[in-house]
N, C-alpha and C positions, 0 to 999 in steps of 0.2 A: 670466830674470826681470829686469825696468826696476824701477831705482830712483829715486825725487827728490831733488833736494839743495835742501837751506834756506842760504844764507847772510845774517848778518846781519852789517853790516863799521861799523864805527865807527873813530873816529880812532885808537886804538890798541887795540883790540882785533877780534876777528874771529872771532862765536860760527857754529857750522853745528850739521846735524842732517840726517841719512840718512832718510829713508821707503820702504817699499815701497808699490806703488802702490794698495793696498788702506787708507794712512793709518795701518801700524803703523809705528811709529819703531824704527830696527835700529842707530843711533849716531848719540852727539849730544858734543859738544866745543866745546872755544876755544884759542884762540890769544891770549895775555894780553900784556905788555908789547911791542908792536911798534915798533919806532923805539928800543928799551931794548934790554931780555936779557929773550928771550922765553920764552912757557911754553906748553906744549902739553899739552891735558886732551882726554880722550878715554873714554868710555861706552858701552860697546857694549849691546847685548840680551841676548847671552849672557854677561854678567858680566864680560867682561874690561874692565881700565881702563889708559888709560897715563899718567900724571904727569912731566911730564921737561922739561927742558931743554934744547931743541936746540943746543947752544953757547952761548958767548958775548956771540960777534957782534949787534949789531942786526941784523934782518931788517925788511925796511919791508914792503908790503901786497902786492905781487908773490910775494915770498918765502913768507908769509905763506900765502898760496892754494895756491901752489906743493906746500908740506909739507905739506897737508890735503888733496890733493888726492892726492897720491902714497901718503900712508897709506890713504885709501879704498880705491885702486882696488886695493893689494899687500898689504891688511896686515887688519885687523881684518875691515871688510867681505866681505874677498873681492874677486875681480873681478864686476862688474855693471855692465851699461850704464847709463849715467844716461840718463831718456828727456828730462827737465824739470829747472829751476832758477829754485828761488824765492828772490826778493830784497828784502829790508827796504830798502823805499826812503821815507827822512822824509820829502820833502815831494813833495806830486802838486800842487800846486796847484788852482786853481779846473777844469780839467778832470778829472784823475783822481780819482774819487771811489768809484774800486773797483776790484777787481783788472785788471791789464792786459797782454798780451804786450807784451813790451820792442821794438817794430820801430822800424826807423831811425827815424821821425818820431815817434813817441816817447819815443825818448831824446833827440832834437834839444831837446827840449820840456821834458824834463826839467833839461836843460842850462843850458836860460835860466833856472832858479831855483836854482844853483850858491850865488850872492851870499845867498841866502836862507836857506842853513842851511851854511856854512861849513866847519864841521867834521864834518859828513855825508853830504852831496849828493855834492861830489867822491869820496867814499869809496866809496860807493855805485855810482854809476856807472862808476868804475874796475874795480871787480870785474864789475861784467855783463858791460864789454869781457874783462876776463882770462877768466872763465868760458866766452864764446863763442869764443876761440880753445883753450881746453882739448878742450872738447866741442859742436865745431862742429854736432851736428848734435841738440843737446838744446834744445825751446822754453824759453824763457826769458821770464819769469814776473814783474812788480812789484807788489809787495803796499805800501799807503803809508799813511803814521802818520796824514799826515791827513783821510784815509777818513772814520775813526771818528767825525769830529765835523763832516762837512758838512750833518748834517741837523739842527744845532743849531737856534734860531732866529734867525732875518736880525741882531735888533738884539744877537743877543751877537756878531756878526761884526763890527760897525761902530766906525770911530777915527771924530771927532768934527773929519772930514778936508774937505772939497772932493769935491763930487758926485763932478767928472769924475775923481777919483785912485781914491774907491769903485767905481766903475764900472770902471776901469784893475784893479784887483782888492788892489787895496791894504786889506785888512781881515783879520782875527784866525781865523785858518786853523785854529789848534791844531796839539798834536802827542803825540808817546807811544799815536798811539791803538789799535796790534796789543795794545799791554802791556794798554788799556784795555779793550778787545773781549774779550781774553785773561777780566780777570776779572769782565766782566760776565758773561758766560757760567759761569764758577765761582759766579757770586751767584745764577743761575739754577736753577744744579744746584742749590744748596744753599736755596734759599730759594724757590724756584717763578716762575711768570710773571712777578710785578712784583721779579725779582729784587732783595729786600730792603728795594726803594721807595725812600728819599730818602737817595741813597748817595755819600760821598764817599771819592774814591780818590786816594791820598796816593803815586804813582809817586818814590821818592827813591831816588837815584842821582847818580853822577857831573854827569846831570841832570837835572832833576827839575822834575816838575809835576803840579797835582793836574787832576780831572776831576769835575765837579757830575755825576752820573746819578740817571734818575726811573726806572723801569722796566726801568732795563739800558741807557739809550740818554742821550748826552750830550747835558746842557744848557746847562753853560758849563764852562770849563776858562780855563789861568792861561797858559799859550802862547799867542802871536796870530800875528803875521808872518810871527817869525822863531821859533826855538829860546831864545831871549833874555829873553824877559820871565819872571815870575813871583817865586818864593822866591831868593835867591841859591844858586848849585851850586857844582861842585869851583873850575871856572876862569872862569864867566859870570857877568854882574854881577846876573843876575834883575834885577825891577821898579826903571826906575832914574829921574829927570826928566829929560826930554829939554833941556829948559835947561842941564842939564851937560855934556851933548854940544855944543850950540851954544856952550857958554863955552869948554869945549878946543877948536873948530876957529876960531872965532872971534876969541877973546881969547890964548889962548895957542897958537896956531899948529900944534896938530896937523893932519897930514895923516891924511884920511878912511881912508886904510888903516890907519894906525897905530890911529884910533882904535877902526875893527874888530878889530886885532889883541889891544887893550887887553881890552876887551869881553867877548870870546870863550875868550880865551886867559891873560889876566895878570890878572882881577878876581875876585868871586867868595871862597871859602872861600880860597884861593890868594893872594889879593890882600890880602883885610881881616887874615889870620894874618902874612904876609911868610912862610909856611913851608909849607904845602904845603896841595894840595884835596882828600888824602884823610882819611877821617873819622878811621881807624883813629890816623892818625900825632897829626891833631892832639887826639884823647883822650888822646894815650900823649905827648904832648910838655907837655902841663902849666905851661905859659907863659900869659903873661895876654894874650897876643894871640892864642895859640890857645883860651884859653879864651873868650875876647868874640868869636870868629868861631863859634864851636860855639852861644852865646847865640843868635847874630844871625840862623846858621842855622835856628832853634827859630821865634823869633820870626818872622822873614820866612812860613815856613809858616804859620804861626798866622793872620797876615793874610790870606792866603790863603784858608783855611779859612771865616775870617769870613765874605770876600766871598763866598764856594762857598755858605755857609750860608743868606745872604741871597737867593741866587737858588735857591736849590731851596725858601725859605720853611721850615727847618728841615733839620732831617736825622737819620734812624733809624742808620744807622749808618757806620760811618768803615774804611777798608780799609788797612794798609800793605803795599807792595809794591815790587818792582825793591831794588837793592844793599842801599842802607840801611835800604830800610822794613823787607827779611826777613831781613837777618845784625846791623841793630844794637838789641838792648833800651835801649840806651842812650840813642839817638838818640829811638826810640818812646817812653819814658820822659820824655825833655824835653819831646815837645811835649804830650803828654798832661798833663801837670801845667800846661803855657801854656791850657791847654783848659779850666779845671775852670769855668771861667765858663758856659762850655755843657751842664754838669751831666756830663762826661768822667771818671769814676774807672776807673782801669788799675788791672787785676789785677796785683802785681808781680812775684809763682812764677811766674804764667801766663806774663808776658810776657820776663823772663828765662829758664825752659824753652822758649821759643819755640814755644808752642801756638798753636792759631789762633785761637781765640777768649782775648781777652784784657781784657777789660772784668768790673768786678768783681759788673755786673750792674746798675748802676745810669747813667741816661742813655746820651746813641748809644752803639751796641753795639760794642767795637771787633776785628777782625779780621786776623790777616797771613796771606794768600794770596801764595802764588809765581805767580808772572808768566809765562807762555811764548808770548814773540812767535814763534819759530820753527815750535809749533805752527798759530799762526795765519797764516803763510806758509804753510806747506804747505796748509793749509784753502784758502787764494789758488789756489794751483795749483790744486787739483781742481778749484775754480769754472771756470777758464779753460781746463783741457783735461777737464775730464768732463762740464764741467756742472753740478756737484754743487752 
């Protein structure tokens, strides 16, 4: 029996997931603190789980594959061949706009948009190389976030740029969109054809962005370029004036990498706290710089929401999803109170027992669905070696 492997690799972490090739799921896991003190999570079908520790040591993303890949083939799984390998890859640019086998001149392709999503791309495409010298002889498979929002329409794609840079492809790509596809299809199961109707989906996490949907299918969303614009996240600056960029390289003499590096890496929950981008720390640290970055993160969404609300002309109801949307009442709790202008009451049992329906029945309906991009890579795979 062939089995497929999902991986989804991100800057320090590295979720995967096993299928058989009939699309049931036989184990699914992460690999958590990488470049840190790592942790290894592991789910099998038949109940078994492992929680652990691998050492102390950092392990970087080599490492990383390495120990997931060696568990698969000796330990919970079994041995099985891998036939296929599907990979969450963020950004396809203006040609990839659906699933696609990884051949040289497509990763060449994907290569030149490295600069485009920073703490991703490189990520991404490392692992298809390690993956292909593991199991040289398994097709290999890209499934990409900004899929989900090609068929938006023309003018939510456009900066307000120079024909020839539009043309160049310089315009508002989106991203997050397997999470998206993920739960529009959950909106469909549960609510039928016009999955739910005028829906907005609230992906918060480490990064975070939301998605305007009319029927299940996106209409504008808060990512454009790059991974960078929108609400502020753990360590990016979300929606920022581009005039302050021109004044630090400008006026005070940053160089263009540092000021990438600032951006991406040093702004954000991370930056406005001076302590850290995770939610958890800065609730539990109780400082009034971690408490004005937890505001700021409230509010920044909320604008968002606005603008979502303006382009779908309303909205029936509101989805959260990915880290924060489905592990924090706390976080859903804040912006739902920044909402009430939009007729938003949260149920607050519902939404501290972490139900899914969580709205107290008056105005949009609000909702927390779990996210599985890894199911929706493997869905990639079968398109590209079944057909399906």
């Amino acid at each position: 029996m062939t089995r497929r492997l999902v991986l989804n690799a991100g800057s320090s972490s590295l979720k995967f997931a096993l299928y058989a090739e009939g699309g049931d799921e036989r184990v699914r896991g992460s690999v958590s603190g990488i470049g840190h003190r790592p942790r290894l999570r592991i789910r099998a079908a038949g109940g078994e789980t492992v929680d652990e520790s691998p050492g102390d040591a950092p392990i970087d993303m080599d490492g990383a594959l390495e120990l997931v890949f060696d568990r698969l083939e000796g330990g919970l799984s079994g041995k099985r061949a891998i036939s296929a390998i599907g990979h969450r890859i963020v950004h396809g640019g203006r040609m990839l706009t659906g699933p696609a086998r990884l051949d040289g001149p497509t990763l060449d392709y994907l290569a030149t948009l490295e600069p485009l999503a920073p703490l991703h791309q490189p990520y991404n495409l490392a692992i298809v190389a390690l993956a292909a010298r593991r199991f040289p002889d398994a097709v290999q498979v890209g499934a990409f976030d900004t899929a989900f929002h090609a068929g938006r329409p023309a003018l939510q794609k456009l900066y307000g740029l120079p024909r020839s840079l539009i043309d160049e492809g310089i315009i508002a790509y989106g991203f997050h969109g397997l999470s998206f596809e993920a739960i529009a299809e959950r909106l469909a199961q549960r609510f039928g054809p016009d999955a739910g109707g005028r829906v907005l989906v609230l992906h918060l996490g480490s990064g975070s962005s939301l998605c305007a949907m009319r029927d299940g299918q996106s209409v504008a969303t808060t990512m454009g370029f790059s991974p960078l614009d929108g609400p502020v996240m753990a360590t990016r600056c979300g929606a920022i004036d581009p005039g302050v960029l021109l004044h630090l390289m400008l006026r005070k003499g940053m160089a263009p990498d540092a000021v990438e590096d600032m951006l991406y890496r040093r702004s954000g929950l991370a930056g406005v706290s001076g302590l850290s981008g995770d939610m958890q720390e800065l609730m539990a640290a109780g400082t009034p710089e971690a408490r004005e970055a937890l505001d700021y993160f409230a509010l920044t969404v909320c604008r968002q929401v606005g603008a979502l609300t303006a382009a779908l002309e309303g909205v029936d109801r509101i989805v959260f999803t990915a880290g924060i949307g489905e592990n924090s009442p706390a976080a859903r709790a804040m912006i739902a109170r920044r909402l009430s202008w939009l007729g938003v009451r949260i149920d607050e049992a519902a939404n501290e027992a972490g139900a899914e329906d969580i709205s107290s029945g008056q105005g949009p309906a609000l909702h927390v669905f779990a996210t599985d991009e890894e199911r929706m890579v493997a869905r990639a795979v079968a398109a590209v070696i079944d057909g399906a």
